[in-house]
N, C-alpha and C positions, 0 to 999 in steps of 0.2 A: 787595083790596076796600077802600074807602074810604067815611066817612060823610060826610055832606052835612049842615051845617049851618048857618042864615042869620040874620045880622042884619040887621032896618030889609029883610025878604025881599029880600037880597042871598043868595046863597048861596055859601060858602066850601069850599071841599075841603079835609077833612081823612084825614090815615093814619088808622089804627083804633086805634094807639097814639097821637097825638096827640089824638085823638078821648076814649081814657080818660081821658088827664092833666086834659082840659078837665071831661069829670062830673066828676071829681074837684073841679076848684076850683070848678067852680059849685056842687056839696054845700056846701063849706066858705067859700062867699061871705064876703069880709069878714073871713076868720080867716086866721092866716099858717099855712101847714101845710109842715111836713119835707121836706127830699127823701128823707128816709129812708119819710118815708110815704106816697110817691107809688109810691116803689119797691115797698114789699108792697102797695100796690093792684094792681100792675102784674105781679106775679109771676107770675100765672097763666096767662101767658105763656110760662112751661114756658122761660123764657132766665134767665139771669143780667142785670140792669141794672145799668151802671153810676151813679154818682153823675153823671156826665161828660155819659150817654144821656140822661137827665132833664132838663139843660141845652139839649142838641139841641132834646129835645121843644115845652121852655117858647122857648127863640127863636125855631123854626118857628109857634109859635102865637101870638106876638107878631107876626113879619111879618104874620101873615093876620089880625088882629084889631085889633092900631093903632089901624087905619085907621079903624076904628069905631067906636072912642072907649072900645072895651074892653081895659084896660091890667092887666098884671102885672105887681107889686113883685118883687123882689127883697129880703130884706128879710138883709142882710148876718148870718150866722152861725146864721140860724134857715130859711130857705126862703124860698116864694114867698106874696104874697098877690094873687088877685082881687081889685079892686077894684071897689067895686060902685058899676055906672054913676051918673053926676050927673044927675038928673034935668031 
């Protein structure tokens, strides 16, 4: 199963796991957050995540976002941050 979500009503395919990564930064808009702390959001997925899977996840949702003008940091030795669009 995959969620459907759209910017500018574009609509974008997302996995269900890439799906949570994205609530997630949209909660913490604007805050850099762990990848340690994506991973216990993500746990309840009954798998083991790796630090590596997290990586997949945030690249898969940068190709599909870009383009939109909605970007995530990197933000070297701390995680990722949302960036919150320019108006």
């Amino acid at each position: 199963g995959a969620q459907r979500a759209s910017v500018d009503s574009e609509p974008i395919e997302l996995s269900i796991r890439e799906w949570d990564v994205l609530v997630y930064l949209l909660r913490n808009l604007g805050k850099v957050v762990r990848k340690e702390a994506i991973i216990e959001t993500l746990c309840d997925w009954k798998t083991d995540i790796s630090l590596n899977a997290v990586e997949v996840y945030i690249s898969r949702l940068r190709n599909k976002l870009d383009d939109h003008g909605i970007h995530i940091r990197t933000v070297r030795g701390f995680g990722y941050l949302l960036e919150e669009p320019a108006a």
